[in-house]
N, C-alpha and C positions, 0 to 999 in steps of 0.2 A: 249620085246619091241625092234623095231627094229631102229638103232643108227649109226650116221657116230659118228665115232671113235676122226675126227678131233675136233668134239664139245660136248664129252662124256669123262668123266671120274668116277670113282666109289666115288669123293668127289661131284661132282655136280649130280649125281643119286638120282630120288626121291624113300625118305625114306621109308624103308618097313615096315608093318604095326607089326613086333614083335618089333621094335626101337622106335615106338610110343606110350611109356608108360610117357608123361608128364603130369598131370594133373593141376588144378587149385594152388592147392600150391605149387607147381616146377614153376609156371610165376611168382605167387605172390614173390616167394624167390629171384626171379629169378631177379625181378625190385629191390627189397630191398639192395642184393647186387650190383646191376649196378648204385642204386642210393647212395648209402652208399661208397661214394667218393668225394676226396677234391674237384673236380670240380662242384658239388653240393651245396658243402658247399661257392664255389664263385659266384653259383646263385644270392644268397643272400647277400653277402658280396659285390660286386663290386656296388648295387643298393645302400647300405649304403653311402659307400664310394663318389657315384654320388649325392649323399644330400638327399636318400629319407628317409620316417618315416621308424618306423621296421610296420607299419601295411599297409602300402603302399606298401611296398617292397613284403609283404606276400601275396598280393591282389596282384601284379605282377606275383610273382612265382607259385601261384595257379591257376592263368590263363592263362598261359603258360603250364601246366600240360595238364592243362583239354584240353586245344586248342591241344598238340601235340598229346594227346590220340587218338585225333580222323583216322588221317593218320596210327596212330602205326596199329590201331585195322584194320581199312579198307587192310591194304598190307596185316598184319598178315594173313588174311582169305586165303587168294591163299597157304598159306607154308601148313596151317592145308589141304586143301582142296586135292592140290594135293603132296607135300611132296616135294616141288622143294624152292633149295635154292634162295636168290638174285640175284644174277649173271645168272639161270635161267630164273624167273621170268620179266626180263629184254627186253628178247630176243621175248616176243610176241607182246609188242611194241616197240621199238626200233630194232627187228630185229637181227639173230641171231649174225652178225655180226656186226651190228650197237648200240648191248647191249654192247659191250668193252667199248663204251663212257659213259656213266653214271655209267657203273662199275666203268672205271679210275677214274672218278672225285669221287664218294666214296670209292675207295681205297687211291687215293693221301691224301682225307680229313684225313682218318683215320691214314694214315701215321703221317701227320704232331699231330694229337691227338697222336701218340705215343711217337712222340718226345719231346710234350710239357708233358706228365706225366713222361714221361724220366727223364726231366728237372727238375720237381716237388720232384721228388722222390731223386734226385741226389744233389740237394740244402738240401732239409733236411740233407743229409751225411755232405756235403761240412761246413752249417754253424755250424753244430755241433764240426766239428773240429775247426775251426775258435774259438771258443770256450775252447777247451783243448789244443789244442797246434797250437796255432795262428802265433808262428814264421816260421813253416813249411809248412803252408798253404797259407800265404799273400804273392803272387808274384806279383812284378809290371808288366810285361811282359805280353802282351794281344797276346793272338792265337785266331783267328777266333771272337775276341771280347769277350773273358773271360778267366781269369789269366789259368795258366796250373794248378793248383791244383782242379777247377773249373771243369774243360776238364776232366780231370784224374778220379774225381766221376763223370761224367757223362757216359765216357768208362766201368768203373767198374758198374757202375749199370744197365748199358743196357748188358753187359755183362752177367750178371744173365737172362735178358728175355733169352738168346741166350741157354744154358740149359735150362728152361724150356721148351722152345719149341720143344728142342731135346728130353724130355720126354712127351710130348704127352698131351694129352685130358683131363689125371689121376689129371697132376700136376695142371692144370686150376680149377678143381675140389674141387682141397681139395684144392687151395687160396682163391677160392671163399667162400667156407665153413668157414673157418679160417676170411674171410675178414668181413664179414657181422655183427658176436658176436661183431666181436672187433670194426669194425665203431662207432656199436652204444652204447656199451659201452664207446669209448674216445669221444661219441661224448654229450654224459650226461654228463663225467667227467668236458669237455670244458666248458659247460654249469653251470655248480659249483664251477668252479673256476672265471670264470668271473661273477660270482654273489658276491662271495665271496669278489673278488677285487676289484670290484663297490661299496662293501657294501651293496646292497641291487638291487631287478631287477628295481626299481624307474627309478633309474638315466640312466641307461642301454637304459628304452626308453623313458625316456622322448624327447619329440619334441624339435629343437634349438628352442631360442628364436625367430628369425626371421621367422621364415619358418610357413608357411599358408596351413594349412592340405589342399590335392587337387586341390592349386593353381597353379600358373604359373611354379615353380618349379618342381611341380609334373608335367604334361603334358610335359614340355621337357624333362624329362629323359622317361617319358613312351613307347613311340616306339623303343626305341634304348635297353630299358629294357626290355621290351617283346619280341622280337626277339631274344634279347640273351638266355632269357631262350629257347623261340621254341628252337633257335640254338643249344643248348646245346645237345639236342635228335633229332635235325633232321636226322642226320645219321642213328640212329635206328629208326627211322621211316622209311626207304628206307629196310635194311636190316632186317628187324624183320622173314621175311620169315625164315631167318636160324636159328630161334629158332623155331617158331611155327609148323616146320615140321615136329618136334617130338612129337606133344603133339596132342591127343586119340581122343578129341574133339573137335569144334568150341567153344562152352560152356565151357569150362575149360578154355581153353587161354584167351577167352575174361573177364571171372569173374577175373581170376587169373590177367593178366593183369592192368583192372580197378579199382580192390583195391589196385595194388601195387604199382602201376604207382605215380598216386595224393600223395598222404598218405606217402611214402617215399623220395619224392621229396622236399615236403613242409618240413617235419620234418628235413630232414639236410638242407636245406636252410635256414631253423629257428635257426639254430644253427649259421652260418655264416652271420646271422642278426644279434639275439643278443649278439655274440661275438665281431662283427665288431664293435658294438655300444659302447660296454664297451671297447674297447681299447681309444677309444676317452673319456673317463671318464678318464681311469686309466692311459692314456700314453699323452692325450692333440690331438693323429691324430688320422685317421682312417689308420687302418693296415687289409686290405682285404686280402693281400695272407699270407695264415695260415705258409707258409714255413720262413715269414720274423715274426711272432707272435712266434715261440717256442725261437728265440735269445732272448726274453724277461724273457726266465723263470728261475727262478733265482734258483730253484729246482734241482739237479744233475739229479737223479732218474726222476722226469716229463721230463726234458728232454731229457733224453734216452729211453724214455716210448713213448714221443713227434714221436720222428723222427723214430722210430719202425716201430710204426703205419703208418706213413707213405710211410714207404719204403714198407710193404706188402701191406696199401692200392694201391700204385700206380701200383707194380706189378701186384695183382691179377687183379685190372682196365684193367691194358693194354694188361694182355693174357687176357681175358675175351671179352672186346669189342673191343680193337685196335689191335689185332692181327687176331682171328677167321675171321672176316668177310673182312678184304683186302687181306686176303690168300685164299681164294676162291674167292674173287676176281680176282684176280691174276692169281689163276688158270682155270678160264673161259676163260681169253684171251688166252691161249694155253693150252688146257688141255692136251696134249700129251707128252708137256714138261713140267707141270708146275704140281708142285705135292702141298700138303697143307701145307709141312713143308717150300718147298722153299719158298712161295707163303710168308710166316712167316717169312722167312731169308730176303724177299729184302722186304719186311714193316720194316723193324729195320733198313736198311742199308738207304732208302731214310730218316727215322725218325734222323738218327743223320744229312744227308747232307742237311736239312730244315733249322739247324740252330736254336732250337726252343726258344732259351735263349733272343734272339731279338722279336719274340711274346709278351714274355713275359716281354718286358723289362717296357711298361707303361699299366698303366690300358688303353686307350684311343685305343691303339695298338691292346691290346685284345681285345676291345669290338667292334671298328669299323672296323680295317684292316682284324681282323681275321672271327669271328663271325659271323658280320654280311655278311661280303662276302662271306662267302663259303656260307650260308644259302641262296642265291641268287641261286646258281646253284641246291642246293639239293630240295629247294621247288617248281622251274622248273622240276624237274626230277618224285619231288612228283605228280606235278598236272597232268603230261602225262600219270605215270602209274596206273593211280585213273580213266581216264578219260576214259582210252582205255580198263581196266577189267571189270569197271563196269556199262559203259554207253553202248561203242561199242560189246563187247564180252559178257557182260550178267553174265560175272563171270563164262564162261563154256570155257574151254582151255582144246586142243588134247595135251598131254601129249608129247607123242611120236614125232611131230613133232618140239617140240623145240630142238629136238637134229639131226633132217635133213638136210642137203644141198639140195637145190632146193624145199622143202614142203612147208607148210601152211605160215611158220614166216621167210623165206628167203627175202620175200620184193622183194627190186630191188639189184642184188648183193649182199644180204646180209644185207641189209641195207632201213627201215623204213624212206625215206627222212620227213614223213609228222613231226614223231616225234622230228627230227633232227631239222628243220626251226621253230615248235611250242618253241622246248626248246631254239633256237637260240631269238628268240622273246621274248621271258620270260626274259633272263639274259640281253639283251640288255641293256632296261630302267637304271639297277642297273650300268651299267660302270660307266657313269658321277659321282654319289656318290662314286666311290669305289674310283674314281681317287683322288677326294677332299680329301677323308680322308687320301691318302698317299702323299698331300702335290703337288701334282702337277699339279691340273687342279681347278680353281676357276668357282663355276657352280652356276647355280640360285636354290634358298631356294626349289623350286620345288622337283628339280633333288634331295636333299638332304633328304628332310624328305621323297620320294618315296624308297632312300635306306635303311633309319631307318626301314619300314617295308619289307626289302628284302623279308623276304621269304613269304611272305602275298603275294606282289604285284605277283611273279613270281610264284608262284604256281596260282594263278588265271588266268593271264594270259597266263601259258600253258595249264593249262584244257581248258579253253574254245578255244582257239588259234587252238590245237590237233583238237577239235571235228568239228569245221569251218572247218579248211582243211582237214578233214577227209571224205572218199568214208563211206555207209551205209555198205560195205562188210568189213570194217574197212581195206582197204587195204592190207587184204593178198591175196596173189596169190594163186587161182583156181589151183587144181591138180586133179581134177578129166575128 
């Protein structure tokens, strides 16, 4: 294959057909451990917490499932087809050089995902001490907006990504191996214990007194709860290519995929329903993040069991999904200089400078500040590169010239303007909402409920937006 050097490296080279032994039960295992994580389990827990039933909330997160499968499966097809990562894949609509942009914005995303599982993982430590030796831990003194004991397990746990990364591909492997057992194992245990301490699964869901199965209650949190879920996976909806590139067939990923995807999803969101439920039996509130639920256990052993589990689920999460795929990220925007491991060192390093403890500081924070605003730009990103493989291009792409200067996907400089102005149109509508929800701009009920469904609206909007301004030659430049 003949390659300019500037936009070729041996991490973004499509995979060679003895590395494509993944089959159907390597995806299926594949979603179980990507989904067998606490962020999963707030699927479901922050719907509670918003006043919904536990069968409402289930009817949420399984249509969400089913709705993001569909983007997963459509990208997935280009990785199996030709063996080319995300940050590849990018480059034949948007251009080889116009693909940086919708790279960054899914590496910045997953940035700030590393720093919020950072943060996840680094609180389980923090309140455990709080716990055993609370005079040494409780400083009044605020750095960057959380006491220096706080700060100190968050250095120390990001710390550890920083070795595993330095060991390689192996280490991601066997977390993920190790991660998967044990999820779903503490994730029955969780489930036994909050039966146990309800007394019974009765009370766990029965309905409030006041609330009206399907009523007005429910329709307001429903947009705002169904995005969160899409949100939750819309990142790997964009990059799925850098799994599927390993795997033998189209039929294997997609089987594999489809029973793993739903089925794993629901199941630990089931858990962070009806655990969520039964803190409000047994404690009087709803306690949605599972990292403020283990200060409750009054168990030594569960608690040290508690926050284990934690610290390798959030590890293995974060080499797994928030690291792999902004490091090739990363290393698409220079691949001369930018190798897979650095690509991994400045994902950790933007991951602490985010800040992520402020995210995470209210439920409202995460669901609208965060959530639903990035899924504004990723379902924009989604609907272009949907629009242009398989409307304009046919699902047939020259390999070889995604890694050219001046070939087929050069564009204009470099650069896909139609894709750029469709996604510019896409994100637009969602500002007015994004501004409301951070307090600074008072906008009409319109502009608001169009943000609740971010990524609905801006992924339609740029499919079709794309193919409008789009030439029949789908805008590449003639080399012949």
């Amino acid at each position: 294959m003949i390659t300019d050097n500037r936009y070729y490296n041996v991490d973004l080279a499509p995979t060679q057909d003895k590395d494509r032994a993944w089959d159907g039960i390597n995806f299926f295992v594949l979603w179980v451990a990507m989904s067998a994580t606490i962020l999963t389990y707030m699927c479901g827990s922050v719907l509670i917490a918003k006043g919904m039933l536990w069968w409402e909330a289930l009817i949420i997160v399984f249509l969400g499932s089913v709705i993001i499968l569909i983007p997963i499966l459509l990208n997935a097809h280009v990785g199996t087809k030709y063996g080319i990562p995300f940050p590849v894949y990018c480059r034949s609509s948007f251009g080889i050089r116009g693909a940086n942009i919708p790279v960054l914005f899914r590496a910045l995303i997953a940035c700030v995902w590393f720093g919020i599982v950072c943060w996840i993982g680094s609180s389980a430590i923090y309140n455990v001490l709080t716990i055993f030796i609370p005079a040494v831990v409780v400083f009044p003194k605020k750095y960057l907006g959380i006491n220096l004991a706080q700060l100190l397990c968050f250095l120390f746990f990001w710390s550890i990504h920083f070795f595993a990364v330095r060991r390689g591909i192996k280490t991601i492997q066997l977390l993920l191996k190790i991660k998967a057992p044990l999820l779903i194992f503490s994730g029955l245990l969780l489930l036994l214990w909050a039966l146990l301490k309800a007394k019974s699964l009765g009370p766990i869901l029965l309905a409030p007194a006041n609330h009206k199965p399907l009523g007005e209650q429910f329709w307001q949190v429903f947009p705002i709860g169904l995005t969160s879920v899409v949100s939750s996976w819309s990142t790997i909806a964009l990059n799925i290519p850098d799994f599927t590139r390993f795997a033998h067939s189209q039929k294997s990923q997609i089987i594999g995929q489809t029973l793993g995807l739903p089925m794993t999803i629901v199941f630990f969101s089931f858990v962070g329903i009806a655990v969520t439920s039964a803190t409000a039996v047994i404690y009087g509130k709803y306690i949605w993040n599972p990292v403020d639920l283990i200060l409750h256990f009054s168990n030594v052993w569960g608690l040290i069991f508690a926050v284990f589990v934690m610290i390798v689920a959030s590890l293995a999460t974060n080499m797994a999904v928030n690291v792999v795929s902004p490091a090739n990220d990363f290393s698409n925007m220079w691949p001369r200089k930018i190798s897979f491991k650095t690509g991994a060192f400045i994902t950790m390093v933007i991951g602490v400078l985010i800040q992520p403890w402020k995210i995470m500081a209210s439920l409202d924070t995460y669901l609208l500040s965060w959530l639903t605003a990035y899924s504004s730009l990723l379902g924009a990103i989604a609907g272009i590169l949907i629009a242009d493989y398989y409307i304009l291009k046919k699902a047939n792409l020259d390999t070889a010239q995604l890694y050219i200067k001046d070939g087929k996907y050069w564009y204009t400089h470099g650069f896909n303007c139609k894709a750029l102005i469709a996604c510019a149109l896409a994100i637009l509508p969602c500002i007015p909402g994004f501004l409301s929800s951070l307090g600074v701009l008072t906008v009409a009920r319109f502009w608001l409920g169009f943000y609740e469904y971010a990524w609905f609206g801006s992924l339609f909007i740029a499919f079709f937006a794309y193919l409008l301004i789009s030439k029949k030659d789908n805008g590449a430049k003639n080399i012949n």
